[in-house]
C-alpha positions in Angstrom: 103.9 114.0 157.3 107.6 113.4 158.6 106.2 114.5 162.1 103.3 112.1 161.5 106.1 109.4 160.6 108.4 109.9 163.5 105.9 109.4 165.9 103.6 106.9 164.8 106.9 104.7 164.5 108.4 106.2 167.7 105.2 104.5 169.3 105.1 101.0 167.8 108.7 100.3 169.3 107.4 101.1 172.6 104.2 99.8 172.4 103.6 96.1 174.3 103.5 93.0 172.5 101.1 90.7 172.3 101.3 87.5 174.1 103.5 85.2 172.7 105.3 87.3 170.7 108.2 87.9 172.8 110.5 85.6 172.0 110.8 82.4 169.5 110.6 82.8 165.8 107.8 85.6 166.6 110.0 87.5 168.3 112.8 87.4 165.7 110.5 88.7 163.4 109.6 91.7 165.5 113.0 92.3 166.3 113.9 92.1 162.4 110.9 94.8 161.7 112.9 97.6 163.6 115.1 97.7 160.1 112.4 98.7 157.9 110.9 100.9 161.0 113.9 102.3 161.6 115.0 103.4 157.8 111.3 105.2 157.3 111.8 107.1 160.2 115.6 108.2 159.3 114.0 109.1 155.7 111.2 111.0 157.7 113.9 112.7 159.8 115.8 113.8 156.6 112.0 114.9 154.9 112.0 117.0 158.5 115.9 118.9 158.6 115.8 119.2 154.4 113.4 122.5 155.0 116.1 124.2 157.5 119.8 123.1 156.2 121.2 121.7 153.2 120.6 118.5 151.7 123.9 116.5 152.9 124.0 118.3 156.4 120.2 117.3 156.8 121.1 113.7 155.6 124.0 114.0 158.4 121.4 115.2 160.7 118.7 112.8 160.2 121.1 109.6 160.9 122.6 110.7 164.0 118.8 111.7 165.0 117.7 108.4 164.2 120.9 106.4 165.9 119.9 108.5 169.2 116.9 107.7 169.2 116.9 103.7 169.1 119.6 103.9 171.7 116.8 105.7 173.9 114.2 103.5 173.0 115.9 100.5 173.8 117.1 102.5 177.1 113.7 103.0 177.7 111.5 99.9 176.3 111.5 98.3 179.8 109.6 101.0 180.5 107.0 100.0 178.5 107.2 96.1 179.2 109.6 95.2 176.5 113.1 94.3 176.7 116.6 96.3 176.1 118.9 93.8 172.9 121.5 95.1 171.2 120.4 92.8 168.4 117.3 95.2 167.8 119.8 98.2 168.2 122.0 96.6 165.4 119.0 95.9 163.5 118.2 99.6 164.2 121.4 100.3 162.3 120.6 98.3 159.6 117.6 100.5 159.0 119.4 103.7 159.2 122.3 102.3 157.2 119.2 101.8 154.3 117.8 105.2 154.9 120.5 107.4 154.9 121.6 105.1 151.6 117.8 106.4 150.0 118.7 110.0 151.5 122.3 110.5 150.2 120.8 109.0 146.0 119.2 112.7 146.1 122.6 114.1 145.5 123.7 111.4 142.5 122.9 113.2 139.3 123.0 110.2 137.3 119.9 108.3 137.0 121.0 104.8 136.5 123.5 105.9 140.2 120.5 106.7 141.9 118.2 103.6 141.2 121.5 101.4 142.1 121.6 103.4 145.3 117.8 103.5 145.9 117.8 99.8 145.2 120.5 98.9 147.4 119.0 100.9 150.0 115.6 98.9 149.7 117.7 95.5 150.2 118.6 96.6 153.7 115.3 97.9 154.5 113.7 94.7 153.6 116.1 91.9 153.5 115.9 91.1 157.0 112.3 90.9 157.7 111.5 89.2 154.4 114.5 86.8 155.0 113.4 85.5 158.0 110.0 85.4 157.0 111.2 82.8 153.9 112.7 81.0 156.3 109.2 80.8 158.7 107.5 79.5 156.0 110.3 77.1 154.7 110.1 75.7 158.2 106.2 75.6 158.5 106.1 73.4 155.2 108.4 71.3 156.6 106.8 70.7 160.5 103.9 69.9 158.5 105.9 67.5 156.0 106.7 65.5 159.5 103.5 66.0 161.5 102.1 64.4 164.3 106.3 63.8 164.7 107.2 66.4 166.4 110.8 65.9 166.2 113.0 66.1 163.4 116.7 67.2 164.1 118.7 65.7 161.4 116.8 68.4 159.3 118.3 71.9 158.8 114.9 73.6 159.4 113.8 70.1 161.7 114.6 72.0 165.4 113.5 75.5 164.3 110.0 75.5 166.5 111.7 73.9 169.7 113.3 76.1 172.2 115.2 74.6 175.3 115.1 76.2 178.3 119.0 77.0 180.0 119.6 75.7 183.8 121.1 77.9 186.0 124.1 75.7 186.3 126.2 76.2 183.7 127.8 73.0 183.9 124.0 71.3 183.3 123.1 73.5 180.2 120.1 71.4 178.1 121.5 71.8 174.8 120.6 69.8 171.3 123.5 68.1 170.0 123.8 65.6 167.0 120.8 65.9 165.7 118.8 65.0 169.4 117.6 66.9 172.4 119.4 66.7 175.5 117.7 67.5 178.8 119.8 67.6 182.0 118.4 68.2 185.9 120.0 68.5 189.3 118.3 68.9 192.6 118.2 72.2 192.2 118.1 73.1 188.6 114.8 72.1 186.3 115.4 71.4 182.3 112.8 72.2 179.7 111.9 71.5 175.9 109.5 73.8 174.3 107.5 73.2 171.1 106.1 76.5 169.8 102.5 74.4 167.8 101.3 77.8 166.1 97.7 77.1 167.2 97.1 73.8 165.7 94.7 71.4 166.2 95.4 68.2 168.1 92.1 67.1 169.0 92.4 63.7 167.6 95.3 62.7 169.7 95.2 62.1 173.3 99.2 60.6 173.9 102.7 62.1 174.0 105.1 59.2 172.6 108.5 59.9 173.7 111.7 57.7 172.6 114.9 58.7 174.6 117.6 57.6 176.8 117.6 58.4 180.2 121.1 58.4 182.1 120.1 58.3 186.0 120.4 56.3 189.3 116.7 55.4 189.4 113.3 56.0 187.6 112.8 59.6 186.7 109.5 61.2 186.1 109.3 63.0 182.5 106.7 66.2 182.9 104.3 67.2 179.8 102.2 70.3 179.5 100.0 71.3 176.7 99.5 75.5 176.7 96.3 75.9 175.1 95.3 79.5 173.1 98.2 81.3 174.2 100.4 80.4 177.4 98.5 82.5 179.8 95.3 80.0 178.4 94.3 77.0 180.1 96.9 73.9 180.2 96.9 70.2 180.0 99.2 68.5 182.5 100.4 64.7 182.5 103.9 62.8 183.7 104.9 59.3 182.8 108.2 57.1 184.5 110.5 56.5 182.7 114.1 53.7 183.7 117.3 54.1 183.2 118.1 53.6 179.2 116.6 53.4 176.4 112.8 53.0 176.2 109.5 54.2 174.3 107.0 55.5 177.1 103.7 57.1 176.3 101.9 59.7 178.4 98.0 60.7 178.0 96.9 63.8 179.3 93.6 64.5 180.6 90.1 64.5 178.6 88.8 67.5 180.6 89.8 69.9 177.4 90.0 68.9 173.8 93.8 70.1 172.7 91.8 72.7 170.2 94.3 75.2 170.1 97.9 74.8 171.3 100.4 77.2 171.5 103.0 75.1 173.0 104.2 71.8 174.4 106.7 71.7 177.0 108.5 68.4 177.7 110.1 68.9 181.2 112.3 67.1 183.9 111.8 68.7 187.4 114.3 69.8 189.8 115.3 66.9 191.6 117.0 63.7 193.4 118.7 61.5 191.3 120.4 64.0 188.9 119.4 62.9 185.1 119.9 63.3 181.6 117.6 62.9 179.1 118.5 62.4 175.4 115.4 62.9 173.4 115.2 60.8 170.1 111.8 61.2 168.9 108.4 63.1 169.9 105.3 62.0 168.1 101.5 62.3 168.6 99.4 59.0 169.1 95.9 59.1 167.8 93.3 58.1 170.4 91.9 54.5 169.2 95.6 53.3 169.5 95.7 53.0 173.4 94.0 54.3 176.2 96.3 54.3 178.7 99.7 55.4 179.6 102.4 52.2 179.7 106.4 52.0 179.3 108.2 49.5 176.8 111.4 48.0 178.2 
């Protein structure tokens, strides 16, 4: 059964994800799962050495084991289409930490010592998956509170399904500050805002509204894309113009596919002339009867 263990967990770290889950909140989660993944196999790996030494030099045994082997997994993993993190080799830890914790209660003769132990050692094992799980949810409830905005910063939980995508100029990082999203381009470097929509359905509205305020030389074109399925799936592509300052601009994107199933929205300015920044205030969804075509208020 330990042998059984060690492998069948060796083999889900190494195994590739499915699409999507990568990074994001789904990705946190995976990475979060190596703690409980990692503490069953550091008990199996004590269940394994207890038959040839003694029960403290086997517990010894089995967490050393088990730190040497997530170090080569994560050595490996890119292998196997997954990415090397320390932050899944510190949640690694966190899971031996619990499982050596479960191992060493054997030794407590008291009762009461070794549920404390036991119990404590359950609290690492779980805490972070279930923690961040809580916090999914919390967030969920409240995306839905909001919904069709699709913005809501000033929130704690409010930015926890948008990701913005870093230029490669460190001086024109898109970062979200005081409670808005802030987008910035050069000629050379793109900037990107993306909603992860967990598959909802948005069939009934046909128009991005976007309120921000754009700092730039000239008109700049704001890029939309609707991912539908997963982000290999099919995709919706639209653009609208917005001036300098601060205006309200919608943009429709085509009827050819009904927006069914979307796994993300990205909100983009493209590398380009003038250099921009965008400061996003709001993102909402407009319901088709209310307009049929794009237009910008000034």
């Amino acid at each position: 059964m330990a042998a059984c263990l060690f492998v069948g967990i060796t083999s889900t770290l190494l195994l590739p994800l499915p699409t999507g889950w990568s990074s994001g909140w789904r990705g946190e989660l995976l990475n979060r799962m190596h703690s409980p993944l990692m503490g069953i196999c550091c008990v199996a790996l004590i269940g394994f050495f207890n038959s040839q030494k003694a029960k403290y030099i086997s517990i010894l045994a089995a967490a050393f084991s088990a730190i040497g082997l997530a170090a080569m997994i994560e050595l490996v993993q890119p292998w196997f289409h997954r990415t090397a993190d320390m932050g899944d080799f510190m949640w690694d830890m966190v899971g031996i930490v619990a499982g050596t914790l479960w191992g060493l209660a054997i030794l407590l003769q008291p009762m009461g010592w070794r549920l404390i132990l036991r119990t404590l050692a359950l609290t690492c094992l779980l805490a972070p998956p279930v923690g961040w799980t809580v916090k999914v949810m919390m967030a969920h409830r409240a995306a839905d509170k909001c919904f069709p905005i699709l913005t809501n910063f000033n929130e704690k939980l409010g930015g926890f399904f948008w990701t913005i995508e870093p230029a490669l100029n460190p001086a024109f990082q898109p970062r979200s500050q005081h409670g808005q999203m802030i987008l910035e381009r050069t000629s050379q470097t793109a900037a990107s805002a993306h909603l992860d929509a967990r598959n909802h359905d948005w069939t009934r509205f046909d128009r991005l509204e976007l309120d921000g305020t754009l700092e730039a030389a000239e008109s700049v074109e704001i890029g939309v894309r609707i991912d539908l399925n997963h982000k290999d799936g099919p995709r919706l592509r639209a653009g609208g113009q917005m001036l300098p300052g601060r205006h309200r601009i919608q943009i429709q994107w085509p009827p050819s596919q009904p927006p069914q199933n979307v796994h993300q929205l990205v909100v983009f300015l493209a590398a380009g002339n003038p250099t921009a920044r965008l400061n996003i205030h709001q993102l909402r969804l407009l319901e088709r009867e209310d307009a049929a075509t794009p237009q910008i208020d000034q």
